[in-house]
N, C-alpha and C positions, 0 to 999 in steps of 0.2 A: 205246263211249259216252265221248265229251268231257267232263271236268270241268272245271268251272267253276273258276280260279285267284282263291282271295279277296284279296281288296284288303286290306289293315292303315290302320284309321282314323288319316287325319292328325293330330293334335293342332295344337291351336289355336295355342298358342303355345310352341315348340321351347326347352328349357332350355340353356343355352349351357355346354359343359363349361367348367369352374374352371382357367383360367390357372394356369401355374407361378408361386408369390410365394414371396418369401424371410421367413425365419421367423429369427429369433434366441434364440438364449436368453439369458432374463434375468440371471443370475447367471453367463454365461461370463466376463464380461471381469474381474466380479471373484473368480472364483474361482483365475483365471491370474494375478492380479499378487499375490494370498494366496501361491501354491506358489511365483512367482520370489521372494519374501519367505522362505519358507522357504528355500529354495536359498541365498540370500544369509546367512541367519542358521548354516546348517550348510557353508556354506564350496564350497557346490558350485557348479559351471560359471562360478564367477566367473574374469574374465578381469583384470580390473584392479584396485589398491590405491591409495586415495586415504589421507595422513595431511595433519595441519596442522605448517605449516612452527614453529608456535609448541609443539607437541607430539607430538613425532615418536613415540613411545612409545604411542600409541593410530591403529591401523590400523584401516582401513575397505575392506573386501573387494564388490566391488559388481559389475554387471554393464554391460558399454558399451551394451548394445543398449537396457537400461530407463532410463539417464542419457542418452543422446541422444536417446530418446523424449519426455524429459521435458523437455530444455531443447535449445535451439540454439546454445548457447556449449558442451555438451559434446559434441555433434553434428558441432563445426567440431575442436574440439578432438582427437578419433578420427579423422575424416575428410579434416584438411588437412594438410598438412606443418609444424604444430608439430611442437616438440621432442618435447611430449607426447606425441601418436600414438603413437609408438617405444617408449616408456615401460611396464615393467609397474606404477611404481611413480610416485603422481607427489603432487608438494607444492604445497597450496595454501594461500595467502594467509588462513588463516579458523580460528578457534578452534577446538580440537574440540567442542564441547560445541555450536554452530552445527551444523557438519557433521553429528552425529548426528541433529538435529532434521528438518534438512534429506533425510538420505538415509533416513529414516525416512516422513517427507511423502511421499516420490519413490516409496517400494512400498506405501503404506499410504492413501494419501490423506488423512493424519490428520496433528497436529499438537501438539503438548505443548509451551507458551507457560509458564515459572515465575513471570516478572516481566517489568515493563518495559524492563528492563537486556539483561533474556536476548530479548524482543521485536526488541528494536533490535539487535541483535549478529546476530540470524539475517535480520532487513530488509533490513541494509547485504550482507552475504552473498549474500542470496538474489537484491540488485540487480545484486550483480557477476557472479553465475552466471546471470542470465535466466532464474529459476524464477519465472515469475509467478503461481502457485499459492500458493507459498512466500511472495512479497510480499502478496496480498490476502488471505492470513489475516493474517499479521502488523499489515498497516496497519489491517484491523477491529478484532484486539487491543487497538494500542493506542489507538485513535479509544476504545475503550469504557471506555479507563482515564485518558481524559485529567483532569487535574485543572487548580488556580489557581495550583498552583506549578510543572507540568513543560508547561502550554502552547506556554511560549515556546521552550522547548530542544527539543521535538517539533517547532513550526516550521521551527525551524534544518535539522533532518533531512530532512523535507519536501523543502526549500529543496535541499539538499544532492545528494538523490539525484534531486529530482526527481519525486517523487510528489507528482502532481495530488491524488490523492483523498484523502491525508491533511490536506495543504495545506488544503483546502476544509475538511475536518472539524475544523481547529485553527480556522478564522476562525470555523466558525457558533460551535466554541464558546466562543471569544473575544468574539463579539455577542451572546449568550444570557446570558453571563457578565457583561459590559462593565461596569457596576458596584462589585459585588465586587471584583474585580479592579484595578480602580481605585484601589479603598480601601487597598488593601495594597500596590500599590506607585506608585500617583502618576505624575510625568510619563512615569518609565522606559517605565509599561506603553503610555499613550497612544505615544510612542514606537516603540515595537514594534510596535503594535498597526494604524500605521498605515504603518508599513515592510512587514509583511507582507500587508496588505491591498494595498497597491502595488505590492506583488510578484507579487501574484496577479492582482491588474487588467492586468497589465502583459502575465503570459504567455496571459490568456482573450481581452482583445478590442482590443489593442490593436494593429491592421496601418500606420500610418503616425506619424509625430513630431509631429503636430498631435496624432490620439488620446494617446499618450503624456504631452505637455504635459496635457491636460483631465485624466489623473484624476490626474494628481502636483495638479494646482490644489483638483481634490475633494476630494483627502486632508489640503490645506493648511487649506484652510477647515473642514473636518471639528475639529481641532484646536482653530483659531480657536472654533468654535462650542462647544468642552467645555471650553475656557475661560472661555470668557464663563459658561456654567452655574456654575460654581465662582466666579465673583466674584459673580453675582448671587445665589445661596446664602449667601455670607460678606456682603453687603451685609442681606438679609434677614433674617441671624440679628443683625446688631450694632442691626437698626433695631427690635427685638425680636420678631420674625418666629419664632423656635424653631428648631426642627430640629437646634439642634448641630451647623453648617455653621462650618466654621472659615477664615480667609482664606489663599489661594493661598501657597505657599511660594517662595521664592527661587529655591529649586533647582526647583521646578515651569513656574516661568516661565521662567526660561533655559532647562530643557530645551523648552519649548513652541518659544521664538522661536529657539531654534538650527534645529529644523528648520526656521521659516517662513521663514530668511533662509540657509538649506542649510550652517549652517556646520557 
């Protein structure tokens, strides 16, 4: 007798087995730059020693692989034929009291800011070594500290290294402020105030010597126009108008027309 061979009922619609996917874990990457922190603090597999040429008496034991990780100026510095390279021992240009904050940043992610002084001591550092980490904490710093009396020398720094985004954050708060500011120090601030705004007009949208001309003319007339406020104030208050507007100063107006006539 022949049996009948059963058939196994199709299914309607076939589940498709699950694809190989890559999976991570969350906590790997910072639980490995925690242990090279360790490593670093108990002196182990470090390969190089950085001190400051202004304090040679404070050594810093660190690793090439997590410093060239972290920047491309110590990247070239290991990997090209500097002097460096060769070097177990090497001097850099930078305070130590910077350096620690810095190679601290570098295995921790984290940052310990005391003052403005110390801000800008690890900025200027952190511009020369290419830790851009290092510079956008710092530049938030001190954007959050800026005040009516350290605007302008924050500018300067700006200016100096070259960071766009503090540059912007001195001017809004230089226009937020423009008043005040005013009051305390008169044509100096106008001044500055439009030095640096033409400084920054000059690096965002300015691609030929016609745009150039047009906002030095902006910033001219800008002047012109906060002058004229201040005479028609001092005219308002003699004509008994109020306000306690007093009339323009000597020194307010030659600094005005020295810029209008570029001397």
């Amino acid at each position: 007798m022949i049996r009948k061979r059963k058939t196994l009922p199709i299914p309607e619609k076939m589940t498709p087995i699950a694809s190989s996917q890559e999976t991570k874990a969350k906590t790997y990457a910072i639980e490995c730059l925690e242990k090279m922190n360790y490593f670093r603090k108990v002196g182990m597999f470090c390969d190089v020693v950085f001190e400051s040429r202004r304090d040679e008496r404070v050594k810093f034991r660190v690793h090439k692989l997590v410093l060239a990780s972290a920047s491309s100026y110590f990247q070239a510095m290991f990997t090209s034929e500097m002097l460096e390279s060769a070097k177990d021992t090497i001097k850099l240009d930078v305070d130590s009291d910077s350096l620690e904050v810095i190679f601290d940043f570098v295995y921790t992610n984290k940052i310990n800011l005391e003052s403005m002084e110390n801000a800008q001591a690890v900025l200027f550092a952190a511009n020369m070594l290419l830790l851009r980490g290092v510079e956008s904490a710092c530049t938030d710093f001190i954007a959050k500290n800026l005040n009516k009396t350290n605007c302008f020398s924050i500018a300067e720094v700006a200016e100096m290294i070259g960071n766009q985004e503090l540059r912007k954050s001195v001017i809004t708060f230089m226009q937020d402020n423009f008043d005040d500011i005013a009051k305390m120090e008169g044509s100096s601030f106008v001044c500055q105030y439009v030095s640096h705004t033409s400084i920054s007009c000059n690096l965002q949208m300015l691609n030929s010597p016609i745009e150039s001309w047009s906002c030095l003319v902006v910033c001219k007339f800008f002047i012109i126009f906060y002058q004229l406020i201040i005479i028609f104030r001092a005219v308002h208050c003699r004509e008994g108008g109020g306000g306690g507007a007093v009339s323009p100063s000597r020194k307010t107006k030659q600094g005005v027309y020295a810029i209008i006539n570029n001397e």
